[in-house]
C-alpha positions as a Python dict, from the first residue, in 0.01 Angstrom:
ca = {
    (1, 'X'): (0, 0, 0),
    (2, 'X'): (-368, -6, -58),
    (3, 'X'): (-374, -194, -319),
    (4, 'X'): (-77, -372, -299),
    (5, 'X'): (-83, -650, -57),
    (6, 'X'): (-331, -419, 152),
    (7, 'X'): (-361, -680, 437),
    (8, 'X'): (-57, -637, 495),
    (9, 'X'): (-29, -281, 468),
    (10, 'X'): (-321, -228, 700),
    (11, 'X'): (-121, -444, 943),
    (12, 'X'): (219, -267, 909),
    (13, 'X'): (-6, 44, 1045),
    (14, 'X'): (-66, -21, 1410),
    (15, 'X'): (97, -354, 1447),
    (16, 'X'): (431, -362, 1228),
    (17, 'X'): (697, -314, 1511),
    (18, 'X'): (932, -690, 1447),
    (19, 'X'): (581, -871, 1388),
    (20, 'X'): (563, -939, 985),
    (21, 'X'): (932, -845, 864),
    (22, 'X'): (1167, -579, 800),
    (23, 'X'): (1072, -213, 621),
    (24, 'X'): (1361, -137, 336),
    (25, 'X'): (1172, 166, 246),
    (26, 'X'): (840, 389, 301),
    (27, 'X'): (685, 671, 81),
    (28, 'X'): (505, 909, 288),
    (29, 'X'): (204, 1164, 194),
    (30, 'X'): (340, 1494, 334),
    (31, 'X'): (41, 1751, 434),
    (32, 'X'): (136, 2116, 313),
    (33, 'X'): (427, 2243, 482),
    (34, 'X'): (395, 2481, 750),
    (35, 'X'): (695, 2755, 890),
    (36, 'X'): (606, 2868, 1231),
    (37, 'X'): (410, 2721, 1492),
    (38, 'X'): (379, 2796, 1864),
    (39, 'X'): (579, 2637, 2107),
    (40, 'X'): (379, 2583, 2405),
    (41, 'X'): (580, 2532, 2749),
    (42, 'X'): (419, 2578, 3105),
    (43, 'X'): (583, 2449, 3445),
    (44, 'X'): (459, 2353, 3750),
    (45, 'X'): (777, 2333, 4000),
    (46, 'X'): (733, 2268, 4371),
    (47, 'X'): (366, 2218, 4401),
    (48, 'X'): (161, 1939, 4612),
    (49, 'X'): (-73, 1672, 4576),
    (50, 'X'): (-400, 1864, 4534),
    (51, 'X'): (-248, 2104, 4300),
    (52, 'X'): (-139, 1767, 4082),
    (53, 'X'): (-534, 1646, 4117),
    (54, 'X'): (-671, 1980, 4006),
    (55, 'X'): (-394, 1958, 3693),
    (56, 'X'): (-547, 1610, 3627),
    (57, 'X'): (-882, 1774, 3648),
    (58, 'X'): (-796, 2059, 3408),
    (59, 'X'): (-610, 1797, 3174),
    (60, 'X'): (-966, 1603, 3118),
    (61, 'X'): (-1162, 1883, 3087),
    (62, 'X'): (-938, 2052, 2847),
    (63, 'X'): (-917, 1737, 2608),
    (64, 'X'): (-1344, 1757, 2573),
    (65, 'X'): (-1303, 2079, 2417),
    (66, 'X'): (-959, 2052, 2240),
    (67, 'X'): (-868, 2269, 1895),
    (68, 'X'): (-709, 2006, 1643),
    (69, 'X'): (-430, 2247, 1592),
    (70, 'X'): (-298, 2199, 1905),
    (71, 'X'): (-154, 1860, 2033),
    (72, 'X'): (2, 1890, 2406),
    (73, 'X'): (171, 1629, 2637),
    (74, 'X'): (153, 1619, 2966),
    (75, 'X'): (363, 1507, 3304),
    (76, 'X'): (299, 1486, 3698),
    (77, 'X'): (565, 1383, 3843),
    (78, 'X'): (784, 1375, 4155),
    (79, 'X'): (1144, 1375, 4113),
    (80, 'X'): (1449, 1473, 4284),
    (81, 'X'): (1478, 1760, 4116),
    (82, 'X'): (1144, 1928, 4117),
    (83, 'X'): (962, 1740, 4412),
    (84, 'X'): (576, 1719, 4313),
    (85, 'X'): (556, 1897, 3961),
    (86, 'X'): (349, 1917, 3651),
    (87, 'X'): (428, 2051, 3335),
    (88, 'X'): (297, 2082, 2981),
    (89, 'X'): (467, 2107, 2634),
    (90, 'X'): (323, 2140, 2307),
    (91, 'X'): (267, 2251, 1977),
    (92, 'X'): (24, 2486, 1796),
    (93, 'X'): (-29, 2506, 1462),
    (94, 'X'): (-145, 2920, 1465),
    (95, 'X'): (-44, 3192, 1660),
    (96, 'X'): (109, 3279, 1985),
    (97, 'X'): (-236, 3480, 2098),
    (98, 'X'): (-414, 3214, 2003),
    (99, 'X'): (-284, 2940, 2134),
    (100, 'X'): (-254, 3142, 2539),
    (101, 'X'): (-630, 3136, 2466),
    (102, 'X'): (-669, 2773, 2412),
    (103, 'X'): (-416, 2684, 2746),
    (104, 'X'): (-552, 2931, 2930),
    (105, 'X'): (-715, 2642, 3165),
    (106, 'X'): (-372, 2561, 3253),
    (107, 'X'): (-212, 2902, 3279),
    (108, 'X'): (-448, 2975, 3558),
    (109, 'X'): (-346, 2697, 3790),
    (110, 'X'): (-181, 2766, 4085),
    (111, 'X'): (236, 2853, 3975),
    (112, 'X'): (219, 2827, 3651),
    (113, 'X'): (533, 2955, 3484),
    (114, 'X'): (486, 2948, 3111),
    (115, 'X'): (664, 3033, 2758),
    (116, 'X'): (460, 3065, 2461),
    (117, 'X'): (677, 3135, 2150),
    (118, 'X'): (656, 3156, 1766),
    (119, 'X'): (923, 2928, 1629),
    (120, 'X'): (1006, 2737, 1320),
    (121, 'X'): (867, 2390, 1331),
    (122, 'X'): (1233, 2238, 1302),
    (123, 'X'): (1271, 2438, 1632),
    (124, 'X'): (991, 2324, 1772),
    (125, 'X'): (1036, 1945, 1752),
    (126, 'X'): (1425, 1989, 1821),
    (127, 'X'): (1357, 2140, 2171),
    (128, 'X'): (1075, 1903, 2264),
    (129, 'X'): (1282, 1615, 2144),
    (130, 'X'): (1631, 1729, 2340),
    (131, 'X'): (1437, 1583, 2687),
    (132, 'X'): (1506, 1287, 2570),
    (133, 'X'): (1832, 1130, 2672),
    (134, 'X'): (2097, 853, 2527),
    (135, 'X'): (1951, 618, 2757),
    (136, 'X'): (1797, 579, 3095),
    (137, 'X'): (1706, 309, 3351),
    (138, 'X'): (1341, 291, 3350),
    (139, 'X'): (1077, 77, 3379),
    (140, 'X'): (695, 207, 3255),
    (141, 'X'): (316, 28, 3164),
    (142, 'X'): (80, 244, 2970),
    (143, 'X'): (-293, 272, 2936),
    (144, 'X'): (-574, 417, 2712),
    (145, 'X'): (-821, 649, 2866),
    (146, 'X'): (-1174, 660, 2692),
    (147, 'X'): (-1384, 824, 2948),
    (148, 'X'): (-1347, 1104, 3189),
    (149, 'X'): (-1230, 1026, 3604),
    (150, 'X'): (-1437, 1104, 3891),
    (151, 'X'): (-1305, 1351, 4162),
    (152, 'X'): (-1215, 974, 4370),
    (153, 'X'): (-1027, 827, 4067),
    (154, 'X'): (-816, 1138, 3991),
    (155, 'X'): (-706, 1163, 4341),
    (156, 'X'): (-644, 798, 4333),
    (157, 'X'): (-439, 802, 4039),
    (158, 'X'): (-215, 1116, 4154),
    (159, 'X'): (-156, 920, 4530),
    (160, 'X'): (-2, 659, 4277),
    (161, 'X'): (314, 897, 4241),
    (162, 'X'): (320, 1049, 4578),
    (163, 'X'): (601, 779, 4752),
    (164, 'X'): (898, 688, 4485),
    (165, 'X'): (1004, 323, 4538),
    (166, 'X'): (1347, 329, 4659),
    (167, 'X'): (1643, 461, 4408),
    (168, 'X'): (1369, 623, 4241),
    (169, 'X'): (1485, 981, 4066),
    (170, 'X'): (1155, 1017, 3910),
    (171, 'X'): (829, 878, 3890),
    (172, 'X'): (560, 1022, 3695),
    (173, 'X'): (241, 1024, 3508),
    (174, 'X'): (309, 1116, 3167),
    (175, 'X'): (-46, 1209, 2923),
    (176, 'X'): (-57, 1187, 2585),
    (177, 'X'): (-323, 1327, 2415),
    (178, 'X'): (-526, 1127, 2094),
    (179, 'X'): (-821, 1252, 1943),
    (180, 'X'): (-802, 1501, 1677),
    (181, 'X'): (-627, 1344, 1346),
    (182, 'X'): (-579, 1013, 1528),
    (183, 'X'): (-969, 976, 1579),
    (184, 'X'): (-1048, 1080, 1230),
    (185, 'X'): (-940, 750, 1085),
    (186, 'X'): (-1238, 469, 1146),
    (187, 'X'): (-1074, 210, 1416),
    (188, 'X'): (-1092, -80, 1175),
    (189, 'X'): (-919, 88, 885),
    (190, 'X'): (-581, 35, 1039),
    (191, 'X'): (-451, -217, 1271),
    (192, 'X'): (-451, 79, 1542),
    (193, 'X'): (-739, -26, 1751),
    (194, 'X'): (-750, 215, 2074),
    (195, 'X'): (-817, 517, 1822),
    (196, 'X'): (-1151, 625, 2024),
    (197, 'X'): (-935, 651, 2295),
    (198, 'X'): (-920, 1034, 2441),
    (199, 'X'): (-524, 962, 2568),
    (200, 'X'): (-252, 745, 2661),
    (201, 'X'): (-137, 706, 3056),
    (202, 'X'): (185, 618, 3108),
    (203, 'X'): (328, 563, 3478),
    (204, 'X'): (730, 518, 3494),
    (205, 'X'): (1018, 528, 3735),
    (206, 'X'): (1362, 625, 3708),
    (207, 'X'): (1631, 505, 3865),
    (208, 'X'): (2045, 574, 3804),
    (209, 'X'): (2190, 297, 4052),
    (210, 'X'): (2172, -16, 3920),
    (211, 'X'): (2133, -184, 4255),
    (212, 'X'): (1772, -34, 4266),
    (213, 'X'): (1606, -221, 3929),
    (214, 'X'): (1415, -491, 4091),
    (215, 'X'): (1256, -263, 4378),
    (216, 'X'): (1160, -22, 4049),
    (217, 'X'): (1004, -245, 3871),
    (218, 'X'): (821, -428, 4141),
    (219, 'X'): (705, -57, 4236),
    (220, 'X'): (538, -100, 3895),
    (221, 'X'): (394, -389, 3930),
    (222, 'X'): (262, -303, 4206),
    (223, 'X'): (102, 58, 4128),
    (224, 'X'): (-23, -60, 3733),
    (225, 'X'): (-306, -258, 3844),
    (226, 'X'): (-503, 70, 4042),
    (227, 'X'): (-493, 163, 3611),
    (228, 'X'): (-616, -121, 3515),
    (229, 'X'): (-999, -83, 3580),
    (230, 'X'): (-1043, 236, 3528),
    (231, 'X'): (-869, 193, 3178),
    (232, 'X'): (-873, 8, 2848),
    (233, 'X'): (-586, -160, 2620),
    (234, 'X'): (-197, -84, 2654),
    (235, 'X'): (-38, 86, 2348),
    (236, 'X'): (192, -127, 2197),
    (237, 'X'): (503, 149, 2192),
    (238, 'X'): (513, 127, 2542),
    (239, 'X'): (574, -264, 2581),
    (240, 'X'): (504, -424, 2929),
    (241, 'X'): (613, -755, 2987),
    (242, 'X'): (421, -846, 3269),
    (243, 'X'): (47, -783, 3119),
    (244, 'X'): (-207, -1085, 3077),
    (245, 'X'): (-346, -1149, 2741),
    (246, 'X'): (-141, -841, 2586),
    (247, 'X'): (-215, -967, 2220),
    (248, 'X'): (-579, -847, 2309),
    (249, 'X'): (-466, -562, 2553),
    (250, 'X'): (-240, -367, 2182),
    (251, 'X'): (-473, -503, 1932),
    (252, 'X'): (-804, -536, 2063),
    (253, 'X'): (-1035, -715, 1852),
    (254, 'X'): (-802, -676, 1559),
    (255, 'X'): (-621, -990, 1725),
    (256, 'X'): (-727, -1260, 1472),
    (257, 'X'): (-711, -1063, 1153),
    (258, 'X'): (-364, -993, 1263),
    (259, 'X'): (-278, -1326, 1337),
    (260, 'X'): (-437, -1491, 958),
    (261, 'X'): (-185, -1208, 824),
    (262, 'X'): (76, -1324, 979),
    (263, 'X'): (28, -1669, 866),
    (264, 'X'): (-18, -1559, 554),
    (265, 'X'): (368, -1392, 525),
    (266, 'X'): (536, -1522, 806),
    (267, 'X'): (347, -1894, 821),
    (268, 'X'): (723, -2016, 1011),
    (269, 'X'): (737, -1747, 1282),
    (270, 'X'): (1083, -1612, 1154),
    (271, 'X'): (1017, -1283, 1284),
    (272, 'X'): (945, -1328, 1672),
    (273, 'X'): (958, -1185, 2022),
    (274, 'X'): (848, -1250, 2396),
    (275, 'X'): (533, -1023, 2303),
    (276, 'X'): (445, -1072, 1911),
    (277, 'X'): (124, -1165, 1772),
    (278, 'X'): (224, -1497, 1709),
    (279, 'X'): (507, -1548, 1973),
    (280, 'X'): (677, -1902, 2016),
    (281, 'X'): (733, -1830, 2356),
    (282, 'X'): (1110, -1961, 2361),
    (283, 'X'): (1254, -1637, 2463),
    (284, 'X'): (1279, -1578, 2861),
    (285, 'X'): (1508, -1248, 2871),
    (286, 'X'): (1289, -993, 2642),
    (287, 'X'): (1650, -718, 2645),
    (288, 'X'): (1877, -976, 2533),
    (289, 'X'): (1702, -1156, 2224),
    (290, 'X'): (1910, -1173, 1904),
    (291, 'X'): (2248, -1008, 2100),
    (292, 'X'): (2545, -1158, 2053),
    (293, 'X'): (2694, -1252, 2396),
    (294, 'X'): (3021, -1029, 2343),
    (295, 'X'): (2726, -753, 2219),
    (296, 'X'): (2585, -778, 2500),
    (297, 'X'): (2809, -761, 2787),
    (298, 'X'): (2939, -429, 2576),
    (299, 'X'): (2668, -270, 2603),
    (300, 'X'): (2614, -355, 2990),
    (301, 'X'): (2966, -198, 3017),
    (302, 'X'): (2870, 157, 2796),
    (303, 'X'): (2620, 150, 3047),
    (304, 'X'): (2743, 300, 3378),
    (305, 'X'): (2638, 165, 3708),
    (306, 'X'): (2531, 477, 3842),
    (307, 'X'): (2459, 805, 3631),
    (308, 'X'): (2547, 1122, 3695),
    (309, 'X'): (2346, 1369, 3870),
    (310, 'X'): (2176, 1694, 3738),
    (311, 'X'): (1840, 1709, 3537),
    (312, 'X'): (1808, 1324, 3396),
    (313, 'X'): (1543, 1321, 3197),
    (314, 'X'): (1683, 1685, 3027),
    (315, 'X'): (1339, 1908, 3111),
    (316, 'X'): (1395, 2226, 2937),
    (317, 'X'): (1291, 2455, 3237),
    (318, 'X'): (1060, 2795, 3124),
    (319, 'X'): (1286, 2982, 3346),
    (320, 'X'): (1572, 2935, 3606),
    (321, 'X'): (1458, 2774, 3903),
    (322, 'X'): (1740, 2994, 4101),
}
């Protein structure tokens, strides 16, 4: 805690994840409890490119002037499913009149189809959580956005989604917006460096057959560095194997204070992996480290080669698309 081993501590908070050792327990500071909030859900299904650009558009300009009580994520994407699509989903802490006024930006693009609800927070997080599914075959890179795109980047980034690589379900541009709380902490009092940043980009591709991996994640490779200038940093909790210099790319200049900590509890490098701070670079296959071989191939077999069809990543549509 802070005053306990606080080096540590101010590690564990921004760069803890299999770097310094293994949390038995954690007392957390709850903030008053709160009943209701608004569930915020607006869909986009069917559109086209410049209808995705002007949603980028809306997205940036929306963050400048953001209420702290509201948090949203959003996603354009072009899947299967839904072709070209946006959507939004999110949470306000107030009510339902309240919060149409603060997404009204969004509810005024072209086919927006929207549900704006009171709920109980357990509600809440339960539905935005059940998108999530047992597993997928994916492969993503993120970025931190600290400054707002011209007209040229924002159509550049949206042509990024336009042609799926082949095998491709999805692939999408998900937004995750920081500020608020998250900016309210000063960047050096945690090991959370990228706090100034105004959100997190995260391109990704979907794919069921197994046959189609490589030609996914080479579409990556191949679309992540148009991000790359026009962005700063990766976040950590979205781990890409194939960035240069990632120790500085998660932890910014927080890189050597990290490493002197890790010295410090973990001087013989028991707890290690392809991308820790102070990796010893033995490990070639980043999905197989510390598996058992049996372990392994059972989990390749729970696995199946192909997935079955219907809405993959679980979107709970506003209404029926019928």
């Amino acid at each position: 805690n802070s005053r306990c081993n606080e080096d540590l501590f101010w590690a564990c908070r921004g760069a803890g994840g299999g770097n310094f050792g293994v949390v038995i327990s954690m007392t957390f500071r709850l903030p008053p409890p709160i009943q209701n909030v608004t569930l915020i859900e607006i869909d986009y299904l069917h559109s086209d490119a410049q209808i995705q650009k002007l949603f980028l558009q809306t997205w940036q300009t929306w963050l400048c002037h953001a209420d702290q009580r509201l948090t949203l994520i959003s996603r354009i994407y072009n899947s299967d499913a839904d072709g070209l699509s946006m959507l939004v989903r999110g949470i306000f802490y107030g009510e339902p009149e309240e919060a149409a006024c603060f997404v009204q930006s969004f509810l005024d693009l072209p086919g927006a189809v929207s549900d704006i609800q009171y709920v109980t927070f357990l509600e809440a997080v339960t539905i935005l959580g059940s998108s999530y599914p047992d597993f997928e075959k994916f492969q993503s890179a993120s970025r931190f956005v600290y400054r707002q795109f011209s007209l040229c980047e924002v159509s550049d980034i949206v042509d990024l989604i336009q042609n799926r690589p082949d095998g491709s379900v999805y692939a999408g541009l998900s937004m995750y917006a920081l500020g608020g709380k998250v900016a309210e902490t000063c960047v050096n009092d945690t090991a959370f460096f990228h706090r100034n940043a105004h959100y997190i980009i995260w391109i990704e591709t979907i794919w069921e057959d197994s046959r189609f991996a490589c030609v996914n994640s080479e579409w990556i490779n191949q679309q992540f560095p148009c991000l790359v200038p026009l962005t700063t940093g990766s976040y950590v909790n979205f781990p890409y194997d194939a960035l240069c210099c990632y120790k500085s790319e998660y932890y910014g200049f927080h890189v050597e204070c990290l490493k002197e900590i890790k010295q410090k509890y973990d001087p013989h490098n028991v707890f290690t992996f392809p991308q820790g701070v102070e990796s010893c670079g033995k490990y070639n296959n980043i999905d197989n480290i510390g598996l058992p071989e049996e372990q392994t191939q059972r989990q390749a077999e729970e696995i199946p080669a192909k997935s079955s069809g219907g809405n993959y990543r679980g979107f709970r549509y506003v209404n029926s698309r019928d």
